[in-house]
PASEBA-1860 file (N, C-alpha, C; in nm, 3 decimals):
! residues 231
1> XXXXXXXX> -2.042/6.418/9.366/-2.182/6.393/9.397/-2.193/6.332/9.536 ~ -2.271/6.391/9.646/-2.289/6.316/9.733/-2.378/6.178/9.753 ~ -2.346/6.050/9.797/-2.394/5.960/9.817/-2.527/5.990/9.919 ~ -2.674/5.946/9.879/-2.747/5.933/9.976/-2.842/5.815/9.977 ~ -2.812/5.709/10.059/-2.866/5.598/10.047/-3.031/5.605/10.044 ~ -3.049/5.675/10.109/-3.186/5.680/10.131/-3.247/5.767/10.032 ~ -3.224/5.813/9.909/-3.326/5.826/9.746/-3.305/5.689/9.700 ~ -3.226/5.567/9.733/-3.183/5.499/9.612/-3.359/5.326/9.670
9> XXXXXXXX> -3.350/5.282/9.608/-3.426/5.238/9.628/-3.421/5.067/9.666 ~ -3.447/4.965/9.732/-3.398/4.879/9.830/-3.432/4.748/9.722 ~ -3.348/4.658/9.679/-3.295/4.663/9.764/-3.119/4.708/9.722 ~ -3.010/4.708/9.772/-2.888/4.782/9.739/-2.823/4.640/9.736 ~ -2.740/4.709/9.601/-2.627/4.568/9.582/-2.535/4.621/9.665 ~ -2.399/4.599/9.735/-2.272/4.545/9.764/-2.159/4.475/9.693 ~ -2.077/4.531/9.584/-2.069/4.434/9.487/-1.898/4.494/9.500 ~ -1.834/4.284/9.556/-1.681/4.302/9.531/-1.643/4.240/9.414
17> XXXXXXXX> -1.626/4.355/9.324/-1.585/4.272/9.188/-1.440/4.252/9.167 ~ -1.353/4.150/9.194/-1.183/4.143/9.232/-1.151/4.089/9.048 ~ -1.144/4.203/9.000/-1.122/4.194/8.854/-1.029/4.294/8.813 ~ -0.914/4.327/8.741/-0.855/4.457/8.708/-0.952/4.462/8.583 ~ -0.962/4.606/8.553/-1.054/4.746/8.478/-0.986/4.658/8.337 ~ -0.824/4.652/8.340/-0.795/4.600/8.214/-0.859/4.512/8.141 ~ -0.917/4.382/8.206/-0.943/4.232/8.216/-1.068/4.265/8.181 ~ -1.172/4.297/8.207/-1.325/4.346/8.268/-1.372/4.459/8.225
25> XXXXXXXX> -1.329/4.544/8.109/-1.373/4.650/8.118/-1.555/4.679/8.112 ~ -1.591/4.621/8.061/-1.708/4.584/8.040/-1.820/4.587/8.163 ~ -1.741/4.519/8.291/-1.801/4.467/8.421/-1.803/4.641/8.462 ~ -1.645/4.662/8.438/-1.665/4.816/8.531/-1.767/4.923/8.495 ~ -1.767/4.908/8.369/-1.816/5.030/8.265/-2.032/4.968/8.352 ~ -2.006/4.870/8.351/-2.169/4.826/8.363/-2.202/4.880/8.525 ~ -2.091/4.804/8.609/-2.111/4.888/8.750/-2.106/5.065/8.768 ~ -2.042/5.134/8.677/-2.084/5.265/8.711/-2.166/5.325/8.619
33> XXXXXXXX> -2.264/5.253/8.538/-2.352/5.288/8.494/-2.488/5.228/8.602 ~ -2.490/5.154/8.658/-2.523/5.091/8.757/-2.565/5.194/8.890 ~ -2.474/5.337/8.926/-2.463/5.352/9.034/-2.573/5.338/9.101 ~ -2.676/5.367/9.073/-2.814/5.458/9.156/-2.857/5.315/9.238 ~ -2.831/5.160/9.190/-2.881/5.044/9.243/-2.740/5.014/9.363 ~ -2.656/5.068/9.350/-2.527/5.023/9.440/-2.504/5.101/9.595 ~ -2.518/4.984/9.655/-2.501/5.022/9.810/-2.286/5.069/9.827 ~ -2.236/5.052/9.748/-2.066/5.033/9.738/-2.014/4.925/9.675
41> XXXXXXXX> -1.901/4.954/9.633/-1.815/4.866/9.566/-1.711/4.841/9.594 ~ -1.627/4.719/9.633/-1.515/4.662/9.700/-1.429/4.692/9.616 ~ -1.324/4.785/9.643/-1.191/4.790/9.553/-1.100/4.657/9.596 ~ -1.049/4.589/9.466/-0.938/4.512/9.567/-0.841/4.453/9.456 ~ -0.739/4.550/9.445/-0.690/4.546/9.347/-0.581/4.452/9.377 ~ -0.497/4.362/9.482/-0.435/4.234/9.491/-0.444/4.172/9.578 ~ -0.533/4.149/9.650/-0.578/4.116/9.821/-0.557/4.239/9.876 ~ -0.600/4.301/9.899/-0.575/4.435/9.955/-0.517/4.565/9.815
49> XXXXXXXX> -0.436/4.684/9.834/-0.384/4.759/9.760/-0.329/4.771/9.666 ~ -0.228/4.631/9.672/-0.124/4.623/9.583/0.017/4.684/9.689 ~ 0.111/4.694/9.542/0.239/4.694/9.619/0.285/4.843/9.569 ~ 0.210/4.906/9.514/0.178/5.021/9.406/0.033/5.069/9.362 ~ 0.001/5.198/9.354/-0.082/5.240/9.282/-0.102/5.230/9.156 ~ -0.245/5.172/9.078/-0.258/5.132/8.976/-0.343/5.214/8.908 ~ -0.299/5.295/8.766/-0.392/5.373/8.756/-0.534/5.338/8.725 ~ -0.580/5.247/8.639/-0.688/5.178/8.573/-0.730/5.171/8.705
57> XXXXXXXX> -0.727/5.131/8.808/-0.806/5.110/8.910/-0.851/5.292/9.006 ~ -0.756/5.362/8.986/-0.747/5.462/9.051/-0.883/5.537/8.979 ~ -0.837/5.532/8.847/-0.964/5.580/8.726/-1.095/5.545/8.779 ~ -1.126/5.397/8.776/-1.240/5.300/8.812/-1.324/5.372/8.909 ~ -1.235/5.386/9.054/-1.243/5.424/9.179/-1.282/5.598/9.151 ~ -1.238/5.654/9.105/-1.267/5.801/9.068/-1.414/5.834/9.012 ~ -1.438/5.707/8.893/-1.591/5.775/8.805/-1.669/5.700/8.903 ~ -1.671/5.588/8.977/-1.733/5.531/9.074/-1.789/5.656/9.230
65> XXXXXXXX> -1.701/5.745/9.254/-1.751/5.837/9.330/-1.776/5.946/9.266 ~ -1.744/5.973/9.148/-1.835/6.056/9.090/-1.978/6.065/9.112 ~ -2.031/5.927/9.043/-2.135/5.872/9.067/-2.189/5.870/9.148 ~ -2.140/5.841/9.317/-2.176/5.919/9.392/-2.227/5.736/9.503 ~ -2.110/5.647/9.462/-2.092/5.504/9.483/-1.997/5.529/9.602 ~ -2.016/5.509/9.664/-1.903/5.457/9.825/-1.782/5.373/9.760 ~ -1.660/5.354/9.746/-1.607/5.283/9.696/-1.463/5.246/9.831 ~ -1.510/5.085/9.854/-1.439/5.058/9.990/-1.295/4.992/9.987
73> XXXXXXXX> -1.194/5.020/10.044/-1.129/4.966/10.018/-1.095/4.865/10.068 ~ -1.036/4.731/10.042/-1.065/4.566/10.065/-0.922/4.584/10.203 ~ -0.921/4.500/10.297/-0.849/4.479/10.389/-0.881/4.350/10.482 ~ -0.748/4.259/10.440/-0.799/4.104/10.497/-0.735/4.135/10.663 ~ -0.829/4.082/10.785/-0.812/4.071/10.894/-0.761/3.946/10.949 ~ -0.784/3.849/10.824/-0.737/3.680/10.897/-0.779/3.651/11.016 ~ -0.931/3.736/11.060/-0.970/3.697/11.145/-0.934/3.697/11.295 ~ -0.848/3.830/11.280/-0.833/3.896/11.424/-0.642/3.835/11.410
81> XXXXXXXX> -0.561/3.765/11.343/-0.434/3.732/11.311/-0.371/3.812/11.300 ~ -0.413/3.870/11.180/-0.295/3.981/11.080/-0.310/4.095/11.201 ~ -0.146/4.166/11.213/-0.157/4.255/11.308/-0.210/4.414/11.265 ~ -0.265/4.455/11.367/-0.354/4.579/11.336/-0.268/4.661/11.257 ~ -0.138/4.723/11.267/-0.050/4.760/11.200/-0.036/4.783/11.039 ~ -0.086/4.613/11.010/-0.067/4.593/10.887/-0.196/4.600/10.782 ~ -0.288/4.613/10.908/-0.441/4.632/10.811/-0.476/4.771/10.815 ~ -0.401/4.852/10.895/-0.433/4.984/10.912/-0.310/5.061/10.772
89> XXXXXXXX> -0.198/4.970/10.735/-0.145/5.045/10.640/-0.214/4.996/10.512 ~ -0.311/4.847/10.480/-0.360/4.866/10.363/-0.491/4.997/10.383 ~ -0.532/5.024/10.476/-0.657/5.128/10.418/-0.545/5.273/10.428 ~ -0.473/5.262/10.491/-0.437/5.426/10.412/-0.363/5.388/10.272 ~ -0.333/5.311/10.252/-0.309/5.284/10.094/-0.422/5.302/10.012 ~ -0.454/5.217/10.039/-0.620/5.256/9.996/-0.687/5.402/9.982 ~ -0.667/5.469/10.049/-0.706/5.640/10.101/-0.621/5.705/9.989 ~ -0.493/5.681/10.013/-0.408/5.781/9.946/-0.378/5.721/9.790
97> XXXXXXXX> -0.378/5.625/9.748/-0.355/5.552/9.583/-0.478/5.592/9.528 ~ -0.646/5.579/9.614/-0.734/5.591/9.523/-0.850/5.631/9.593 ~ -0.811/5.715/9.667/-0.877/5.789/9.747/-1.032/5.743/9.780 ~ -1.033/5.586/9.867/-1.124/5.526/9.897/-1.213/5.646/10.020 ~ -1.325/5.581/10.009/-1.404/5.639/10.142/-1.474/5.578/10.184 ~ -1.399/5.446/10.172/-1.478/5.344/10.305/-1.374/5.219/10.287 ~ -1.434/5.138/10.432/-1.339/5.011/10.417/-1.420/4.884/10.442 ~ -1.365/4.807/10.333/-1.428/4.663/10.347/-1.290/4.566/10.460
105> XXXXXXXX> -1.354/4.529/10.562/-1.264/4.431/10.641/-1.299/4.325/10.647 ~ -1.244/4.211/10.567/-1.266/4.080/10.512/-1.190/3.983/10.678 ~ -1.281/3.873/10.614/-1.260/3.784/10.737/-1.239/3.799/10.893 ~ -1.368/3.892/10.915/-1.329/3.967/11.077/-1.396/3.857/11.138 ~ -1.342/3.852/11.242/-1.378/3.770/11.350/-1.510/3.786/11.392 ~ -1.624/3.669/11.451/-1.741/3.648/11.514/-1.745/3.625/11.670 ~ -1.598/3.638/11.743/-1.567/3.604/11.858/-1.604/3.726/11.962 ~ -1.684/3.731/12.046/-1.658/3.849/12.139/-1.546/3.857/12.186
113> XXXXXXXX> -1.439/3.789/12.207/-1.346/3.813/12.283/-1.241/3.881/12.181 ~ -1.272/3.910/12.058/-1.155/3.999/11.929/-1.266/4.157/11.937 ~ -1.351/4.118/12.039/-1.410/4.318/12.021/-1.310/4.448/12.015 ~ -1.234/4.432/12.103/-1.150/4.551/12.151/-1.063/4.538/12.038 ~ -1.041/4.464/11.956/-0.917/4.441/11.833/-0.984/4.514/11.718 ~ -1.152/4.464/11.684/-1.182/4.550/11.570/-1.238/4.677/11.636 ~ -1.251/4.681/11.768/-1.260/4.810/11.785/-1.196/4.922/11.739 ~ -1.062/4.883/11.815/-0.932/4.964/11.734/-0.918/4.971/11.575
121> XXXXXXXX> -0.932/4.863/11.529/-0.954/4.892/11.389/-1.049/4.955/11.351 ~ -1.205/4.980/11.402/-1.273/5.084/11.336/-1.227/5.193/11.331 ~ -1.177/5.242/11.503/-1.119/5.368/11.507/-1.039/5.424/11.361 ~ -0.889/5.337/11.389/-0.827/5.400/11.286/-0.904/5.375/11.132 ~ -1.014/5.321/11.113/-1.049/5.337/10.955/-1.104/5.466/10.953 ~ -1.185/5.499/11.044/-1.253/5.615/11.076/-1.153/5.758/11.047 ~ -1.051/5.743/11.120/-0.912/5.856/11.092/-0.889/5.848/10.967 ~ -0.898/5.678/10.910/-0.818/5.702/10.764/-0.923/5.777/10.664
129> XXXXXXXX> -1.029/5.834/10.706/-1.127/5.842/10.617/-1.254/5.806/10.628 ~ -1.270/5.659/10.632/-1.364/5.568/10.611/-1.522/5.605/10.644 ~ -1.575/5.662/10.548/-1.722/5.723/10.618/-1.843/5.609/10.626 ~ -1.738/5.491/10.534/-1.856/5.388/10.568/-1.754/5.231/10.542 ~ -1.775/5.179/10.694/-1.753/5.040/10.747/-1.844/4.904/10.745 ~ -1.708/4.790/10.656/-1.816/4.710/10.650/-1.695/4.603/10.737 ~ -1.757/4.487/10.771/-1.685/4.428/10.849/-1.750/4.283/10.792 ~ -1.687/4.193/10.739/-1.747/4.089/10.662/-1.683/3.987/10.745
137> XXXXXXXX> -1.798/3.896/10.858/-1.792/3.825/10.926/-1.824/3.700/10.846 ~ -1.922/3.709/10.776/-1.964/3.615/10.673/-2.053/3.482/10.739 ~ -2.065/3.518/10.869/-2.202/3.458/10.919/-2.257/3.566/11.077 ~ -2.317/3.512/11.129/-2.399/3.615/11.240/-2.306/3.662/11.366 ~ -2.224/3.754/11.389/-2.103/3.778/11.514/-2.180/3.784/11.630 ~ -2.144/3.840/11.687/-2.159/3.867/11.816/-2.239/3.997/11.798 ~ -2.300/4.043/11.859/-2.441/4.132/11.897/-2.346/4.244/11.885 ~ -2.205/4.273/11.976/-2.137/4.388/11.949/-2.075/4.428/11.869
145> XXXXXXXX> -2.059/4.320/11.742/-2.008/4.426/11.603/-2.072/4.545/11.571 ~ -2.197/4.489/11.552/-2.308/4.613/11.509/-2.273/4.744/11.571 ~ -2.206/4.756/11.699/-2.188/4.902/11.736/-2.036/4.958/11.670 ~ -1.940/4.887/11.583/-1.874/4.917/11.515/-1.863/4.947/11.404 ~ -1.957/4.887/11.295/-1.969/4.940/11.194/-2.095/4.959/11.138 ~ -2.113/5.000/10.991/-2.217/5.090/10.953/-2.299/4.952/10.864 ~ -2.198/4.849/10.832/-2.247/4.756/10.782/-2.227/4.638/10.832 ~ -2.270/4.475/10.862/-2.229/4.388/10.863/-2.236/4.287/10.768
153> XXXXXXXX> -2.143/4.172/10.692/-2.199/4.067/10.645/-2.205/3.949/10.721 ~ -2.324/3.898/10.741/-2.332/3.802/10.755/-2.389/3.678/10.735 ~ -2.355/3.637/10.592/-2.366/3.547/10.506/-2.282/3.546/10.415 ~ -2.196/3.497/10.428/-2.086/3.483/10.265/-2.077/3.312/10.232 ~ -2.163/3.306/10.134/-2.080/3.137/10.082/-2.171/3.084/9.964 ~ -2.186/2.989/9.933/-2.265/2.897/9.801/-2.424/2.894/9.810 ~ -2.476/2.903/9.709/-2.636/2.902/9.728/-2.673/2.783/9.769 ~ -2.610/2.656/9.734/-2.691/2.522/9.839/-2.731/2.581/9.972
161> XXXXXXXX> -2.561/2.648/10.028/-2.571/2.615/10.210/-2.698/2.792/10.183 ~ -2.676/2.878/10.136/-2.751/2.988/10.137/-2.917/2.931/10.138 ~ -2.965/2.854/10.041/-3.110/2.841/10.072/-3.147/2.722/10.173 ~ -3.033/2.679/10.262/-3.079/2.648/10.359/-3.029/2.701/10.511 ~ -3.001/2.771/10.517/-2.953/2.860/10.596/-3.046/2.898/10.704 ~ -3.006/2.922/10.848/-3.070/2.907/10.949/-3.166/3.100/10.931 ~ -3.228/3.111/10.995/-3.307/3.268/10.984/-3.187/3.329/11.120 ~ -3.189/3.471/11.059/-3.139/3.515/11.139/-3.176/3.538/11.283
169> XXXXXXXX> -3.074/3.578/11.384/-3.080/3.547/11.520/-3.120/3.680/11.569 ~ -3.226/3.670/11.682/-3.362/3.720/11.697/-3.259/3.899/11.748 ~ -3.140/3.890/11.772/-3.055/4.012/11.834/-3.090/4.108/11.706 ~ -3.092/4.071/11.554/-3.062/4.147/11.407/-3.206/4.251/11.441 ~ -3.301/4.209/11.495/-3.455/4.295/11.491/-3.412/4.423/11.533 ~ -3.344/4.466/11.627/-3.292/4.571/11.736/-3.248/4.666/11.582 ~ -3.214/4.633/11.490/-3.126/4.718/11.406/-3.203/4.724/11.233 ~ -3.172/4.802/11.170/-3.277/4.825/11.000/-3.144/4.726/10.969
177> XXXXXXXX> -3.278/4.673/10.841/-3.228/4.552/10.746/-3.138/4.584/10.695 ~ -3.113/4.737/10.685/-3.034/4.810/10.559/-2.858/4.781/10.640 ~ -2.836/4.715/10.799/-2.716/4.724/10.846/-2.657/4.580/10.822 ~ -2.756/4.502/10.759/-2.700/4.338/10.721/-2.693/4.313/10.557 ~ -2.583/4.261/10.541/-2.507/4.216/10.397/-2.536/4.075/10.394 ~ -2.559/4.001/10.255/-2.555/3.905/10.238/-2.450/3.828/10.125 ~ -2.366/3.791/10.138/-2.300/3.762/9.985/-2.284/3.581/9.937 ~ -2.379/3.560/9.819/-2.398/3.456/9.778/-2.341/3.430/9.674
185> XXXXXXXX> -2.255/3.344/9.632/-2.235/3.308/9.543/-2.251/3.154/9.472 ~ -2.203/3.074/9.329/-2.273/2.954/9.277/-2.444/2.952/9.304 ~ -2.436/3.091/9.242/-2.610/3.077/9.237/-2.643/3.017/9.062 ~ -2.694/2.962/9.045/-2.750/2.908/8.895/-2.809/2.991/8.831 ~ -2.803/2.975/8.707/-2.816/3.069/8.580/-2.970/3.075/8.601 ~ -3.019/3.166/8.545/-3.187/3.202/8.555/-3.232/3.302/8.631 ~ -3.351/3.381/8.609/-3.419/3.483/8.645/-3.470/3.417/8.787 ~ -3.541/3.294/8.781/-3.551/3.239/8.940/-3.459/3.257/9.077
193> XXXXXXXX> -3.380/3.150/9.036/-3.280/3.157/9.124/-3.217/3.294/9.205 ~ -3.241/3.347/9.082/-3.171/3.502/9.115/-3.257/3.593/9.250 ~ -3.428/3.576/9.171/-3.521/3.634/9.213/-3.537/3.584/9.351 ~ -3.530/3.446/9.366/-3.502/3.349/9.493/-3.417/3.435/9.609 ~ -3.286/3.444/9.620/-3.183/3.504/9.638/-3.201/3.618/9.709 ~ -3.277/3.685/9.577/-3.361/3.828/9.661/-3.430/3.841/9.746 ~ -3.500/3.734/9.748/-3.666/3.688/9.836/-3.580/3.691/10.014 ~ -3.447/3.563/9.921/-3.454/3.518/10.066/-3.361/3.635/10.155
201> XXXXXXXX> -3.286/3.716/10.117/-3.197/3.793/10.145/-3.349/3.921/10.237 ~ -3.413/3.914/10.199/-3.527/4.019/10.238/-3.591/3.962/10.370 ~ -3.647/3.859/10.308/-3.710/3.738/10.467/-3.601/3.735/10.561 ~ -3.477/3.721/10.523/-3.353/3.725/10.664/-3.316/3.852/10.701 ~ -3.346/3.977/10.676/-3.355/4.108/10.712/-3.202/4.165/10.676 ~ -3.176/4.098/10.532/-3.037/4.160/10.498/-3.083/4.240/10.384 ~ -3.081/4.396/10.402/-3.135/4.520/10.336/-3.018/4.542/10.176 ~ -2.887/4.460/10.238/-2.799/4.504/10.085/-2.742/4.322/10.080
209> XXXXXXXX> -2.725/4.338/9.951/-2.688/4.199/9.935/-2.624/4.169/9.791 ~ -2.531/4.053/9.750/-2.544/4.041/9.599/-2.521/3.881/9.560 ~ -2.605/3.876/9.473/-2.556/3.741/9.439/-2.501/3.710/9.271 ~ -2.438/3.609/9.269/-2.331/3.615/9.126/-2.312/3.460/9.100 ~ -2.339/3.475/8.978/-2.299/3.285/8.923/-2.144/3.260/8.983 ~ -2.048/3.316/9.015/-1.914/3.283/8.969/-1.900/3.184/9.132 ~ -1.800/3.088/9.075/-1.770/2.960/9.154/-1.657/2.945/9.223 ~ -1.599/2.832/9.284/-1.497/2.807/9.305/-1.378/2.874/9.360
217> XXXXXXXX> -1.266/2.900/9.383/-1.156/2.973/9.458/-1.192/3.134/9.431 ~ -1.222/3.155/9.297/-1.236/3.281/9.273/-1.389/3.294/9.223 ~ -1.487/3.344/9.301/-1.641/3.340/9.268/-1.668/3.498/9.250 ~ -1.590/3.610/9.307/-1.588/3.746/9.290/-1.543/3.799/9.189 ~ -1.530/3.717/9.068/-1.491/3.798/8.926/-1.603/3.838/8.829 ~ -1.740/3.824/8.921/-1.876/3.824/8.798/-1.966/3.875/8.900 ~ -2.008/3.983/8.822/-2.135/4.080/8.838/-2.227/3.989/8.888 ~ -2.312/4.069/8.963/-2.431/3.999/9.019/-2.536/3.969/8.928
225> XXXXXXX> -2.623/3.896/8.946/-2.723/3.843/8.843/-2.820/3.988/8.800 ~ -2.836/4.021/8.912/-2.924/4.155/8.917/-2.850/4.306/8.827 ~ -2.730/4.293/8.768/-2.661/4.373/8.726/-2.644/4.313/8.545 ~ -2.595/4.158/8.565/-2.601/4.116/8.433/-2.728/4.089/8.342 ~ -2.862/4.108/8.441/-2.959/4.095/8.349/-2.986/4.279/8.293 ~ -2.928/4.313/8.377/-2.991/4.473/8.333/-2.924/4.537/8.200 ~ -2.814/4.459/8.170/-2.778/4.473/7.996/-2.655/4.580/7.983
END
């Protein structure tokens, strides 16, 4: 099925659920019943690929593009550290174990001076496949990410610092809401909070977004509120 963002209707989750299919079946089975609300879904089966192809995940990743879900594959940058080398062999892992078609690049740098680094890294995601780039800065980069990828995040962290959070910086207008991510997590139980979340993710001109009760070291093991109320 081809993916077309534009029938699906706004606003679009983003949802990295770092759970194996075994553990969760439930979560998965709900996310690809889910598709038509999903902007993509973060594969990330051990910080990146694994050390091996896993089938339960390969499966996951399969009825997920059926569906007709972007399904990205996870790749930590350490923030311009880890050498290009080594982030360019988790997405062809990624490509070839479970035949991703897009890439999530965790902890990219906000520095103009690491441009030419994720430059190169878009490139080769682009070769590996990748028809859709997200680059998770996890607050506002530099004006020239945006000409690298198809997505940015910039907001990743706890709903305290989230509902007080500065409005975005006046450069985001130049571009549709639909190219900014928001990812919130320790949001509190309730239809409010949730609805809150949404509000504010809209007022800061972030078009895909998700937010999820889950806390602490590991807050990406639980569906977004907007997914667990839907049953």
């Amino acid at each position: 099925m081809t993916h077309r963002p534009s029938e699906k209707k706004d606003p679009m989750l983003l949802v990295p659920l770092y759970e194996h299919p075994a553990e969760r079946p439930e979560a998965w089975e709900r996310l690809i019943r889910s598709a038509s609300r999903l902007h993509s879904v973060v594969l990330n089966p051990d910080s990146g690929p694994g050390a091996a192809r896993d089938e339960r995940f390969a499966l996951v990743a399969e009825r997920l593009r059926e569906a007709g879900v972007p399904v990205l594959g996870y790749a930590d940058t350490d923030y311009g550290r880890r050498p290009h080398a080594a982030v360019v062999q988790d997405l062809l892992r990624h490509r070839d174990w479970y035949a991703t078609d897009g890439a999530f690049l965790d902890q990219a740098s906000a520095d103009p001076d690491l441009l030419p680094h994720y430059g190169r890294l878009a490139v080769a995601a682009r070769a590996a496949g990748a028809s859709t780039l997200v680059l998770n800065h996890g607050v506002h980069p530099h004006p020239g990410y945006a000409e690298l990828a198809d997505l940015l995040v910039t907001f990743e962290g706890p709903w305290d610092a989230y509902r007080d959070a500065a409005a975005a910086p006046s450069w985001t207008a130049d571009h549709p809401a639909q190219r900014f991510c928001h990812l919130v997590y320790a949001v509190p139980p309730g239809a409010l909070a949730a609805r809150l979340a949404e509000e504010l993710a809209a007022e800061r001109r972030a078009g895909v977004h998700c937010a999820v009760p889950g806390s602490g070291a590991h807050p990406w093991g639980t569906l977004p509120y907007a997914l667990e109320a839907a049953g």
